[in-house]
C-alpha positions as a LaTeX table, in Angstrom:
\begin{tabular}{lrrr}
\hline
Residue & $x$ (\AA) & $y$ (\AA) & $z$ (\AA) \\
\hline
Unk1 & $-14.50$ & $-5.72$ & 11.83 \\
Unk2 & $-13.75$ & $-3.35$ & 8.86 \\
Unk3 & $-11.61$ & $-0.21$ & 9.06 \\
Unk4 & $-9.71$ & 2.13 & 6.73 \\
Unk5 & $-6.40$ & 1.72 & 4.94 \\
Unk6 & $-4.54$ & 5.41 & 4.01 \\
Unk7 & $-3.92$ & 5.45 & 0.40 \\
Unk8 & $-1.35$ & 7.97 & $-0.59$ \\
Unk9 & $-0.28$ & 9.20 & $-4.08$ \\
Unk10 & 3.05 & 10.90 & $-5.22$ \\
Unk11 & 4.18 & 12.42 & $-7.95$ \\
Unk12 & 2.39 & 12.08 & $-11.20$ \\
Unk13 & $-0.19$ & 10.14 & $-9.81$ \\
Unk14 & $-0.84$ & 13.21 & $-6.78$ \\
Unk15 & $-1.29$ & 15.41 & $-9.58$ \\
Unk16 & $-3.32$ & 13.61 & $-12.04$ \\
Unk17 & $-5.61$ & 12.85 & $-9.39$ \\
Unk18 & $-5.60$ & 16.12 & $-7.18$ \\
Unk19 & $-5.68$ & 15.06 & $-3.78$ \\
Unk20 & $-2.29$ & 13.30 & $-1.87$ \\
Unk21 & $-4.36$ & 10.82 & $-0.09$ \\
Unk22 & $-7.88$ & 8.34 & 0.56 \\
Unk23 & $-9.27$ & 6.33 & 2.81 \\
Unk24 & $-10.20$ & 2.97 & 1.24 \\
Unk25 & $-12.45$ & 0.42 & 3.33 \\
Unk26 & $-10.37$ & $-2.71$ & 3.88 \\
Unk27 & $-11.64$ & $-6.47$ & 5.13 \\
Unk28 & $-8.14$ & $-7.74$ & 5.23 \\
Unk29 & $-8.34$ & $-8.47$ & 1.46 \\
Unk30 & $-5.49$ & $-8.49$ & $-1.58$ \\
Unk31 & $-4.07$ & $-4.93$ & $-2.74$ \\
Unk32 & $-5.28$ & $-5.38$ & $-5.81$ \\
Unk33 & $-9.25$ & $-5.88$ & $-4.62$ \\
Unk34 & $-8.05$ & $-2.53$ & $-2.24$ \\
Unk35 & $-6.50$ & $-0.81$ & $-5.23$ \\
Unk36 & $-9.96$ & $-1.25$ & $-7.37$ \\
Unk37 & $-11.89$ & 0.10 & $-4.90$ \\
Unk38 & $-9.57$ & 2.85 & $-4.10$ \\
Unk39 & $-9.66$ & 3.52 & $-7.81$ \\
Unk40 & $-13.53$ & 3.76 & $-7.94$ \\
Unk41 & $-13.48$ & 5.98 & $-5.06$ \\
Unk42 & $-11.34$ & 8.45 & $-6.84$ \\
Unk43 & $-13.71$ & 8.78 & $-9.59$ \\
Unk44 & $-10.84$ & 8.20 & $-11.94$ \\
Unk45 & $-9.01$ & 5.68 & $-13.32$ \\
Unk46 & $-5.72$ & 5.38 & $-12.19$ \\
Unk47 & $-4.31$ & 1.45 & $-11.99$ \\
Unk48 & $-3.06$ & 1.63 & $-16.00$ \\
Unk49 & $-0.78$ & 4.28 & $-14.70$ \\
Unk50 & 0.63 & 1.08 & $-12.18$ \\
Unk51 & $-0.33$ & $-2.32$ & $-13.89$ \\
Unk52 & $-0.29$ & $-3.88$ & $-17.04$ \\
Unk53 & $-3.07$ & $-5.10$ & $-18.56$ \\
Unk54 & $-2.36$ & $-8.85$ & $-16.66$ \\
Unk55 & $-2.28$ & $-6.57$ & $-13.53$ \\
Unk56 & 1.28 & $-6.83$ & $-13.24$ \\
Unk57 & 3.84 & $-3.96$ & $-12.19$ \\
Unk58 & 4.90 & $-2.43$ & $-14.65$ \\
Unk59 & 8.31 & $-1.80$ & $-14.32$ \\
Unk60 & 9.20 & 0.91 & $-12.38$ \\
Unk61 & 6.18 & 1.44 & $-10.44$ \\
Unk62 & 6.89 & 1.65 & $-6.77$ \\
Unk63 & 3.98 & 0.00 & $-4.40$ \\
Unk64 & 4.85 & 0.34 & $-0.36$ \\
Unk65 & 2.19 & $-1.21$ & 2.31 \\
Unk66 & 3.73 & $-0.36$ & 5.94 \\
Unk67 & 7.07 & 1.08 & 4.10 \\
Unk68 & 7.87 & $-2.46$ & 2.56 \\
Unk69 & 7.77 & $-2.75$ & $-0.87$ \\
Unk70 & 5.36 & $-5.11$ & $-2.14$ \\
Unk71 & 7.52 & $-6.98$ & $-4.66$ \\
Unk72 & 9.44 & $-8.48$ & $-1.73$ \\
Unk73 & 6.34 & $-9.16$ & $-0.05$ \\
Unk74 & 3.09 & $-11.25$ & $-2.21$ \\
Unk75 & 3.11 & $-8.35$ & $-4.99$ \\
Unk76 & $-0.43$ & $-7.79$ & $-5.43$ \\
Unk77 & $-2.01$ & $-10.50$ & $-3.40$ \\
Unk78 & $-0.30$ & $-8.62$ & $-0.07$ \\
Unk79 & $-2.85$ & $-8.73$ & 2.59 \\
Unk80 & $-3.67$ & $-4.72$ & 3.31 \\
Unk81 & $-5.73$ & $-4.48$ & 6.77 \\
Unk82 & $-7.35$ & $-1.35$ & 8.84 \\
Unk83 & $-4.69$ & 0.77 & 9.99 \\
Unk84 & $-2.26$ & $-0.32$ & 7.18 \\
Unk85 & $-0.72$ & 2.65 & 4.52 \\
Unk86 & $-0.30$ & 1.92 & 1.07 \\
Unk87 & 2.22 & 4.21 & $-1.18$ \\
Unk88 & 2.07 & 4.56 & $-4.74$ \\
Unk89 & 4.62 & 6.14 & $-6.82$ \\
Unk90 & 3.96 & 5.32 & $-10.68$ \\
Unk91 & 6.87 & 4.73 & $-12.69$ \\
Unk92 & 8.63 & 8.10 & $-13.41$ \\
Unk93 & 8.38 & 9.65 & $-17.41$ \\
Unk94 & 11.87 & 10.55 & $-19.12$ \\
Unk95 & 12.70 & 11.80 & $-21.89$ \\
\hline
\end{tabular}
């Protein structure tokens, strides 16, 4: 049975896309599949802000599902299930 997972944006990201949070669909599937469709849901791109071309973190970018980061967890192939919250913070611009 399918429920929701919370997406929630910070930062850049929040105001790029202009709203703090989504609710994504989720089958118990990878991030990255949950990511994509939160993506096309926001009607905006959003994941080159996050990933590399090779989908992999870019450095600094900040992914939380339950409060745990994800690169001590399976990175993008975390399992994300109904009821779960995912964080994004993208890596933070300096100058």
């Amino acid at each position: 049975m399918a429920g929701t997972v919370t997406v929630r944006f910070y930062a850049l990201l929040r105001r790029q896309l202009k709203t703090a949070a989504i609710e994504v669909e989720a089958d118990g599937g990878s991030l990255l599949e949950l990511l994509t469709r939160a993506e096309e849901l926001a009607g905006q791109g959003f994941l080159d802000e996050l990933l590399d071309p090779g989908n992999e973190l870019l450095t600094g970018t900040i992914i939380l599902v339950n409060g745990e980061n994800v690169r001590l967890k399976d990175y993008l192939n975390t399992r994300v299930r109904a009821g779960d919250t995912v964080d994004l913070f993208s890596p933070a611009g300096g100058g």
